[in-house]
C-alpha positions, 0 to 999 in steps of 0.5 A: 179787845180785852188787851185794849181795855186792860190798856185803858183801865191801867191809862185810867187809873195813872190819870190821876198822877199824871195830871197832877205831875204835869199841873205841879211839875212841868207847867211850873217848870215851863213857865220859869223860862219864861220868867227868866227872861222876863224882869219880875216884881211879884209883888206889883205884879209888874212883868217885862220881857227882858230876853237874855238879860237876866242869863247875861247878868249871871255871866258878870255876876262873881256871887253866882261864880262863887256860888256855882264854885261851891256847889261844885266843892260840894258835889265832889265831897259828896262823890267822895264820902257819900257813893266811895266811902259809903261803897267801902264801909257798906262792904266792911260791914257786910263782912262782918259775920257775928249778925248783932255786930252787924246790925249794930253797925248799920244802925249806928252809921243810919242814925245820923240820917235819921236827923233832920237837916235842921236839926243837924245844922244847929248841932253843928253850929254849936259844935263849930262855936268858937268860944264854948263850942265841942270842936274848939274845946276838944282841940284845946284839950290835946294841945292843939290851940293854935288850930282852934278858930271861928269856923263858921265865922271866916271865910277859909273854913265856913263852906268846909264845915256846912259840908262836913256836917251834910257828908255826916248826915247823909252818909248812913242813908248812902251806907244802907242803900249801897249794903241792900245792893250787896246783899243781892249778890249771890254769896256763892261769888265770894264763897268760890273767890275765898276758896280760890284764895283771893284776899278781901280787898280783891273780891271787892274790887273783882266782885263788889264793884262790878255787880253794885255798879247800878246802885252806884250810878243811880247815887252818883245822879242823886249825889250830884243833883242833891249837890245843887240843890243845897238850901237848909244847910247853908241857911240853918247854918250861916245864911250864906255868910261870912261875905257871901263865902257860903252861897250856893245856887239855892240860897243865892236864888232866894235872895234874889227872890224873895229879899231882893224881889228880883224874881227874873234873875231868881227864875234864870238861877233856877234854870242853871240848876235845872239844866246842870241836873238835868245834864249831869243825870242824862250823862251819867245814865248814858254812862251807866247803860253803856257799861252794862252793854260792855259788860 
């Protein structure tokens, strides 16, 4: 009987937050299949079931390819810089022995991340400047002028920079979660490796690999979903531009929505996204608790 109440007070106290995941998540989440298959004027209030027109038109529609194209690029440089070489530079800086160096360097690589998207995608904007920009004037200073262009200004170079600016202000938050998974592991593991003579490299990928796997998917789900979800970046930075180059799934749904007022086919994108994120997460989760049991 005391169990059943201690059951029910905890039921009581989760109430709460239940009902309002459930009011400002999933019922929102419901209704957009229903108005992806509906053609939507919001502002008439307009609303005709259309079926799978709007999911057929994404199929004939080469913006969203490119789109979806780039939101791929950026996953893939996202797996790169922000769970490999955030993995690696963790590591590094772990190793190092002198505390203040160490904590020196974790603060450094972290403060980028403690910018905002915004912030950061107008600093790059400056940098990527043709004429009096950082980048362009730096490259004129060690001879390199041929190299100098308008970054942001050609379609070749435009989605390269937004994406370069992101992996740099994302990857101290990524170097310091994957260093908190490194200091959970016990340091009598390297201790005895030292001592058995194994080189640094080989106790990373012996020991650190192996006992950060966790962390290392749960970065992959929030690396990929992250990649997605892209917004600020592209709009801070070239709203899509030049000719569309930059359009990801998440600027590309806005336009759609709330320039062209064609919210049916913004609801369809939205669903794309939902069930890429959705299906890339399961699938890394399956992996992921498939390599524990191995192990």
């Amino acid at each position: 009987m005391h169990s059943r109440l201690s059951k029910a007070g905890g039921l009581l106290w989760l109430a709460p937050a239940i009902l309002i995941l459930i009011g400002f998540v999933y019922v929102p989440l419901i209704q957009n299949f229903g108005f992806a298959a509906s053609e939507w004027d919001i502002y008439s209030g307009t609303n005709e079931f259309v079926g799978t027109r709007n999911f057929e038109l994404l199929l004939d529609d080469p913006i969203f390819w490119r789109s979806l194209g780039n939101n791929l690029l950026y996953a893939l440089v996202s797996i790169v810089f922000q769970v490999g070489a955030a993995l690696v530079i963790a590591a590094l800086v772990e190793s190092v022995r002198n505390r203040r160096t160490r904590n020196a360097l974790r603060t450094i690589y972290f403060i980028p991340s403690a910018i905002s998207i915004t912030v950061s995608g107008l600093l790059f904007y400056f940098i990527y400047e043709p004429n009096i920009g950082m980048l362009n004037s730096f490259l004129d200073s060690v001879g390199l002028h041929a190299l100098a262009q308008p970054w942001l200004g050609q379609e070749s170079t435009a989605m390269l920079g937004i994406i370069a600016m992101s992996q740099w202000q994302g990857f101290g938050y990524s170097a310091l979660l994957f260093t908190v998974a490194i200091q959970r592991i016990p340091s009598e593991l390297y201790e005895a490796a030292q001592l058995d003579g194994i080189g640094g490299v080989r106790r990373f990928f012996t020991i650190t690999v192996p006992l950060v796997r966790e962390m290392s998917g749960l970065m992959m789900i929030v690396t990929i979903s992250g990649a997605f979800q892209v917004f600020n970046e592209v709009m801070v930075m070239t709203t899509g531009g030049p000719n569309n180059s930059t359009q990801v799934l998440g600027t590309w749904l806005y336009r759609n929505g709330f320039v062209r007022n064609d919210f049916g086919y913004a609801a369809a994108i939205a669903v794309v996204i939902f069930v890429l994120s959705l299906g890339i997460g399961l699938l890394q989760l399956w992996y992921t608790k498939k390599r524990r049991v191995e192990v």
